[in-house]
C-alpha positions as CSV (number, residue, x, y, z in Angstrom):
1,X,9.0,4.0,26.0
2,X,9.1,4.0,22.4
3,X,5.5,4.0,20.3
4,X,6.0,0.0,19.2
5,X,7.0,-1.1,22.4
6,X,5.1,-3.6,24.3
7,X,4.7,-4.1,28.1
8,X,6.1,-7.0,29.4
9,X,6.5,-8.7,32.8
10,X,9.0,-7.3,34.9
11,X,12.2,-8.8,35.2
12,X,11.9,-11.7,38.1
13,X,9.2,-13.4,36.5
14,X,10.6,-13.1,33.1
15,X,13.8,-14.7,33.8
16,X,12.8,-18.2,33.3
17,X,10.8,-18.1,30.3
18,X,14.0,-16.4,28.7
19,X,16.2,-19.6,29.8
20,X,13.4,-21.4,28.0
21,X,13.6,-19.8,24.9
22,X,17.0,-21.5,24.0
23,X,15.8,-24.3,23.6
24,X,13.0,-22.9,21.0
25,X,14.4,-23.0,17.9
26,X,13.9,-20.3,15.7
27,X,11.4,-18.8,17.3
28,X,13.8,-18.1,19.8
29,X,15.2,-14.4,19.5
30,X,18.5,-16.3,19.8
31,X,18.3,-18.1,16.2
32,X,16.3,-14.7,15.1
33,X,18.6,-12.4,15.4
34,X,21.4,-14.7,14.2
35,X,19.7,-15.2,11.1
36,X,18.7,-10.8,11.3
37,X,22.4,-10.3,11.4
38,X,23.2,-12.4,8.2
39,X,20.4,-10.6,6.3
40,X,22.2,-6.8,7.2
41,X,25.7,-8.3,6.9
42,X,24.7,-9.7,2.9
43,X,23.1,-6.1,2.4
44,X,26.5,-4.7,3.4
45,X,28.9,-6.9,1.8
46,X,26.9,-7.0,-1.9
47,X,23.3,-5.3,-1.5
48,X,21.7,-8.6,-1.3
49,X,18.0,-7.1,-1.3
50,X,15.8,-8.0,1.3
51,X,12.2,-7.6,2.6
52,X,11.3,-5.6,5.7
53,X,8.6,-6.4,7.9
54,X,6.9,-3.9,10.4
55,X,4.1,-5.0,12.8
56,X,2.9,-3.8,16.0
57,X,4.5,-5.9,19.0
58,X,1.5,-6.1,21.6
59,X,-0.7,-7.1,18.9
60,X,-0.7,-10.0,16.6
61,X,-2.5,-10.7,12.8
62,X,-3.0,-14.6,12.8
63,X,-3.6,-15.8,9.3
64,X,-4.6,-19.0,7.2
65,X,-6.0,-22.3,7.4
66,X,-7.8,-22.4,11.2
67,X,-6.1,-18.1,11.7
68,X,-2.5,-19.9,13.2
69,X,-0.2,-18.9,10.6
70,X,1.8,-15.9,11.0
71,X,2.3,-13.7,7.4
72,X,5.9,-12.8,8.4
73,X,6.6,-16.7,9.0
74,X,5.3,-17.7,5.6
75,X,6.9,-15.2,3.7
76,X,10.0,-15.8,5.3
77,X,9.7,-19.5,4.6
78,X,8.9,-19.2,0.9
79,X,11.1,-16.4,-0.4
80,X,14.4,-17.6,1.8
81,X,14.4,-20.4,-1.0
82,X,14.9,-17.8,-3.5
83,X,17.4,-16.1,-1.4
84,X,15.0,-13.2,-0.3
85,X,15.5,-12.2,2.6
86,X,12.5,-11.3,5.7
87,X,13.9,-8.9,8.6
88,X,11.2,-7.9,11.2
89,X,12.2,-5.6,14.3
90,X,12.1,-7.2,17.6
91,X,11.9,-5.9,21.2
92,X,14.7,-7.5,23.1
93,X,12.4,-8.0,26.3
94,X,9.8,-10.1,24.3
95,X,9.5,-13.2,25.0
96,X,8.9,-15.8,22.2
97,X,5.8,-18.0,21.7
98,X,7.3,-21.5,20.8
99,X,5.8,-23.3,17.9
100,X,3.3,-22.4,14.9
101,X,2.4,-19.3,17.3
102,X,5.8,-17.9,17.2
103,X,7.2,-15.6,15.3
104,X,10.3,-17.0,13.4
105,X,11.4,-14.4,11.1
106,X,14.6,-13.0,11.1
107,X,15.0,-10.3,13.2
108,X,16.6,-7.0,14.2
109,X,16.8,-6.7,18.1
110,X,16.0,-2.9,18.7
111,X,16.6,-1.1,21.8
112,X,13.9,1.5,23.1
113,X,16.1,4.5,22.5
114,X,16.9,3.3,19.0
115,X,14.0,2.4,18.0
116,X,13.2,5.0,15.7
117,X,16.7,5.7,14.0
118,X,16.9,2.0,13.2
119,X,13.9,1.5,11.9
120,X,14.4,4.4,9.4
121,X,17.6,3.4,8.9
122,X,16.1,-0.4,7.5
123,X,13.3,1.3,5.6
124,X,16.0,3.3,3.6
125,X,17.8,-0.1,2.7
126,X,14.5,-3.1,1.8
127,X,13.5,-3.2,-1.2
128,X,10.1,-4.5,0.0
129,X,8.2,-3.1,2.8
130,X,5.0,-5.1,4.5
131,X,3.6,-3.1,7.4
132,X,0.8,-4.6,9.3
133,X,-1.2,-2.5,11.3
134,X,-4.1,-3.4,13.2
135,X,-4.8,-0.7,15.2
136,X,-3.3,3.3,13.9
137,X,-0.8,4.1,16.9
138,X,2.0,6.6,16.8
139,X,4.5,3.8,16.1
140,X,2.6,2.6,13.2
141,X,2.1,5.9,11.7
142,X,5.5,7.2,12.2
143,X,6.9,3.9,10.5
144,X,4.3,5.4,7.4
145,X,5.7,8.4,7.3
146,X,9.2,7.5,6.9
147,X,8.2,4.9,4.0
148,X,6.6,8.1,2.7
149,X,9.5,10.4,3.3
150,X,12.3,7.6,1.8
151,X,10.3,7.3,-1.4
152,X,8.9,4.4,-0.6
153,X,5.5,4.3,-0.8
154,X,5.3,2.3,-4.0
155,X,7.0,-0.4,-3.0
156,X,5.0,-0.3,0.5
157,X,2.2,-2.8,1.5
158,X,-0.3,-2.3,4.9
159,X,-2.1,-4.4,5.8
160,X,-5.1,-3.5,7.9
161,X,-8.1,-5.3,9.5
162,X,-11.2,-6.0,7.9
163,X,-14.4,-4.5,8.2
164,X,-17.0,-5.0,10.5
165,X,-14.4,-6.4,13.1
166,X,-13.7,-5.3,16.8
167,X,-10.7,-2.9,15.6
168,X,-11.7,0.9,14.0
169,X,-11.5,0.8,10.3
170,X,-8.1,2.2,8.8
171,X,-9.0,2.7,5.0
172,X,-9.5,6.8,5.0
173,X,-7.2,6.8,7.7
174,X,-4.2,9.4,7.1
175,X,-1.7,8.3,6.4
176,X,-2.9,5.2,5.2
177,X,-5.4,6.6,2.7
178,X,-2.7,7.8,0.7
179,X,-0.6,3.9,-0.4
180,X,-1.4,2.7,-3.0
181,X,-1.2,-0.9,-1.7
182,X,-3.4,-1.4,1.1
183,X,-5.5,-4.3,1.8
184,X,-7.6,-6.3,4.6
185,X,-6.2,-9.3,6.2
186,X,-9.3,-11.6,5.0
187,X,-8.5,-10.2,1.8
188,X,-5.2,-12.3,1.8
189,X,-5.8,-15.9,0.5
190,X,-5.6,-18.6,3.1
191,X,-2.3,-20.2,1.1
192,X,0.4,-19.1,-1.3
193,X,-0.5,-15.1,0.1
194,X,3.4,-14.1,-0.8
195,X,1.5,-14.8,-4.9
196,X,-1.6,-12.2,-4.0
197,X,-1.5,-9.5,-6.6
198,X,-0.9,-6.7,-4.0
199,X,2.5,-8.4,-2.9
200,X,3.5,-10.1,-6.5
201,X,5.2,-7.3,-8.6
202,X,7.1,-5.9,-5.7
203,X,8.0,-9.6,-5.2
204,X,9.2,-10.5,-8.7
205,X,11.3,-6.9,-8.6
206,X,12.9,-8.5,-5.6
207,X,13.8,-11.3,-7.1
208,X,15.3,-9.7,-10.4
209,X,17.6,-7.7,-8.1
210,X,18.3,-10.9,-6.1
211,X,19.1,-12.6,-9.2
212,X,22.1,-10.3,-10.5
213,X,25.8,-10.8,-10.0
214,X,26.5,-9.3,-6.8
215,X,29.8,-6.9,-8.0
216,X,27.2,-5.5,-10.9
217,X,24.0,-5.1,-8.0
218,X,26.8,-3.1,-5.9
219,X,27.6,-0.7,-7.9
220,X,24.2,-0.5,-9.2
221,X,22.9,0.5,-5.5
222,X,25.5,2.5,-4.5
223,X,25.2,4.8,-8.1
224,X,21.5,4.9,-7.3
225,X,20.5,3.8,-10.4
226,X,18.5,1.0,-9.1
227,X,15.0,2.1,-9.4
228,X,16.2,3.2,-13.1
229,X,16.9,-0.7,-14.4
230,X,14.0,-2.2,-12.4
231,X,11.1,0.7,-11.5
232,X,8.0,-0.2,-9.7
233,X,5.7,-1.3,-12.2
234,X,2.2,-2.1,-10.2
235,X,1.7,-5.0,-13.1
236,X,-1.5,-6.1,-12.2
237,X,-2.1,-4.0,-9.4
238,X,-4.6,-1.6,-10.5
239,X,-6.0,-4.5,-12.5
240,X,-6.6,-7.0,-8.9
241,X,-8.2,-4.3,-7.4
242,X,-11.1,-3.6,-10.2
243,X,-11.5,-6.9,-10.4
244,X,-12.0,-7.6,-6.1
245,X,-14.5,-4.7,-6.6
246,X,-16.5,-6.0,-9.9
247,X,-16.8,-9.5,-7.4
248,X,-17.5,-7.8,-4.2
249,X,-20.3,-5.8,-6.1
250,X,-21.5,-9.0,-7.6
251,X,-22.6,-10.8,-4.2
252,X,-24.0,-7.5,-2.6
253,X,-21.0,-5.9,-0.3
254,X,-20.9,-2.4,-2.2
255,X,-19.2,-0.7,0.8
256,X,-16.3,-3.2,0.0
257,X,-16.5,-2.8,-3.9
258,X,-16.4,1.1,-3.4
259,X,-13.2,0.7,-1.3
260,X,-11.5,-1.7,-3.9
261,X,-12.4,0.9,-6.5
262,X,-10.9,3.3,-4.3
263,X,-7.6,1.5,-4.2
264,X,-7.4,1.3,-8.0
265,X,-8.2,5.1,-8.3
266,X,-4.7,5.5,-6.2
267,X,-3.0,3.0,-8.2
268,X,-4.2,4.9,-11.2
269,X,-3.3,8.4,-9.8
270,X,0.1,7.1,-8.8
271,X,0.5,6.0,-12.7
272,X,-0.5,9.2,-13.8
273,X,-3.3,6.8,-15.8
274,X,-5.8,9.6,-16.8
275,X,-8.1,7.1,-18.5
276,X,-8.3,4.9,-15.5
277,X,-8.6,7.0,-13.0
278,X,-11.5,8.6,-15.3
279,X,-12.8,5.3,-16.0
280,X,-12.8,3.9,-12.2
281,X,-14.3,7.6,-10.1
282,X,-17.5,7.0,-12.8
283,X,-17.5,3.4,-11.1
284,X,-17.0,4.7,-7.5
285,X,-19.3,7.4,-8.6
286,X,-22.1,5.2,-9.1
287,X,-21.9,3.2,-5.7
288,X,-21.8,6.1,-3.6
289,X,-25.2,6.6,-5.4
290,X,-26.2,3.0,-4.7
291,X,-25.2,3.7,-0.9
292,X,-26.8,6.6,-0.5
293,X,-23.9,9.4,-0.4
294,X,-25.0,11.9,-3.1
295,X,-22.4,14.3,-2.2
296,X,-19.4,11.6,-2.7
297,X,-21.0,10.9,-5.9
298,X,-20.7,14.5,-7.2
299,X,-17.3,14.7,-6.2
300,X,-16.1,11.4,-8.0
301,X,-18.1,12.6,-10.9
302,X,-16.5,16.1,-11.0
303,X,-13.0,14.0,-11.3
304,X,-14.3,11.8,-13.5
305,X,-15.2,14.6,-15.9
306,X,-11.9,16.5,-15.4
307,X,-9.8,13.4,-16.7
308,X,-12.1,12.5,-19.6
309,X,-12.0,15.6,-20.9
310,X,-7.7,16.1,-20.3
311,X,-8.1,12.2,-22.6
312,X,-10.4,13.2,-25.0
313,X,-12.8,10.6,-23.6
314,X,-16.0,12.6,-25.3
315,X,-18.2,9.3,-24.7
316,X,-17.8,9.1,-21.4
317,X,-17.1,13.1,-20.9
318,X,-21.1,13.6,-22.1
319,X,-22.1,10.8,-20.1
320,X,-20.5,12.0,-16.8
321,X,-21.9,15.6,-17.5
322,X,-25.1,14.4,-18.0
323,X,-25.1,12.4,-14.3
324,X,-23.7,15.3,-12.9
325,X,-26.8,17.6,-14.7
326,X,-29.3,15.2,-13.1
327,X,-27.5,15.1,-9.6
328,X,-27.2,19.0,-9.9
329,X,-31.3,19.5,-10.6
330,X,-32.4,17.5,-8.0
331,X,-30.8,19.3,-5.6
C-alpha cells in the first residue's frame, strides 16, 4: 500500500456508489481524469504550464465562507480562466463526494504501485506546486523531498494546520521547516485565496509562461532556459510575512508573530538578503525574549550580528552586541 493511499470499502459495497458517480459531474473521477488527461496532453504537445496539487487522500482541508470550499476546487475554478491549469493525483478506488464537498479538480488517476514514480514524474513538469499537509506521513514527506530534490522548493507552497488545533504542529517539522512558503490554513483568506501573497508571485510567473506563443515556450522548456527568462522572484513574499508578524504581535499572539518572522528569515536566507535576514533574527530575537526562551534569543542574536557585520550595518551591529553583552552577564 502506497504512503498516500486511503482505505476504502471493499469491493461489494463499493460497486454501487461507483455507478453513482457518473452521473456526478465533475466531481466524478470520470470528468476528472478527462479533464487530468488534457492538462498532461497540452504539457506534451506545447509546455502549456500547469499547477500541481498534492494532498493527503484520507484527510481533507475544508476552507472558506462556513469551512465547505475545497482550495484545489477554487484554484482550479479561477486560474482555468486564464488557461492555468490544476492537476491533483487521485486514488482510482476513491469514491467521490458529489457537490460543494467534492473534489473537482483535474486529476491524474494513480495506481498503488506507481504511485511514487508518477508523482515525481509531475513534480518535475508544474510549474507551481501546492502541497497540503495536515498531518506529516511518509507520503507527505516523500512528496517534499522530491520538490526538494527537483529544485523546486521555491516555487513550492505547504500548507499546514493551524495552531492550537487537534493535529501536531508542522512548522519545525523537517522537512517542512526548510520552504520558504509555508503557511496555516486560517492564514488563507476566506475568498480570492489564489491572490494571498504566499501563492501570488508563483501565480503571476505562471501566467507569464502561460501567456507566450507556444512554439517559442517549447523550445524555451525543452533548452531549460526557463527559470533564466522568468526566475522565482518572492515579490512580496518576504514582505507579507513581516507584515502578518508586525499584526500578529499587535493583538498579543507572539508565538504566531515569531513564526511569521521565522518564515521571512527563510525567504531572506533563500535571497541571500544579508540585511533582512539581519534585520528580521533581531526581531525574532526579541520575542523569544518576550516568550521566555533566552537560549533562542542568543542564537538569533549571534546571526543577527554575523550578517550586520558581513553589511556593514554598524548601528545595528553595536546594538545587537550590546543585547547579546546583557544576555551573556546574566547568565
Amino acid at each position: 500500500m502506497s504512503p498516500r493511499q486511503r482505505k476504502t470499502n471493499n469491493e461489494s459495497s463499493r460497486q454501487p456508489l461507483e455507478k453513482a458517480t457518473n452521473r456526478l459531474g465533475v466531481t466524478s473521477t470520470e470528468s476528472r481524469t478527462q479533464r487530468g488527461k488534457a492538462i498532461l496532453e497540452a504539457w506534451d504537445k506545447s509546455r502549456q504550464p500547469f499547477i500541481l496539487y498534492l494532498r493527503k487522500f484520507n484527510l481533507t482541508m475544508y476552507h472558506g465562507p462556513d469551512s465547505r470550499m475545497l482550495l484545489e476546487n477554487h484554484f482550479s475554478s479561477t486560474l482555468s480562466l486564464h488557461s492555468i491549469g490544476v492537476l491533483t493525483v487521485v486514488d482510482p478506488a476513491e469514491v467521490p463526494l458529489p457537490g460543494a464537498y467534492g473534489h473537482g479538480a483535474p486529476a491524474l488517476a494513480v495506481a498503488d504501485d506507481q504511485w511514487q514514480s508518477a508523482v515525481s514524474e509531475l513534480i518535475s513538469k508544474a510549474e507551481m506546486i501546492v502541497s497540503e499537509v495536515p498531518l506529516l506521513g511518509r507520503g507527505a514527506a516523500l512528496e517534499l523531498e522530491m520538490c526538494i530534490e527537483a529544485g523546486k522548493i521555491d516555487q513550492t507552497v505547504v500548507i499546514i494546520p493551524p495552531p492550537g488545533g487537534v493535529f501536531e504542529a508542522l512548522d519545525d517539522v523537517p522537512p517542512i521547516n526548510s520552504f520558504p512558503r509555508v503557511i496555516h490554513l486560517d492564514e488563507l483568506p476566506e475568498l480570492h485565496a489564489v491572490s494571498h501573497f504566499v501563492f501570488r508571485d508563483l501565480v503571476d510567473r505562471v501566467s507569464a509562461i502561460a501567456d507566450l506563443e507556444a512554439s517559442n515556450r517549447l523550445a524555451m522548456v525543452d533548452a531549460g532556459r526557463l527559470r533564466e527568462r522568468f526566475p522565482v522572484t518572492f515579490a512580496g513574499l518576504r514582505e507579507g510575512y513581516e507584515k502578518a508578524a508586525a499584526d500578529y504581535e499587535t493583538v498579543g499572539q507572539l508565538r504566531r508573530s515569531s513564526r511569521s518572522y521565522f518564515r521571512a528569515l527563510v525567504v531572506a536566507a533563500a535571497q541571500q538578503n544579508d540585511a533582512a535576514i539581519a534585520a528580521i533574527s533581531e526581531e525574532v530575537a526579541r520575542l523569544a525574549l518576550a516568550l521566555g526562551d533566552r537560549a533562542a534569543a542568543v542564537n538569533y542574536l549571534k546571526g543577527g550580528i554575523k550578517f550586520a557585520g558581513q553589511t556593514d550595518d554598524k548601528p545595528r551591529l553595536q546594538r545587537l552586541k550590546e543585547q547579546l553583552r546583557q544576555l551573556e552577564a546574566t547568565e
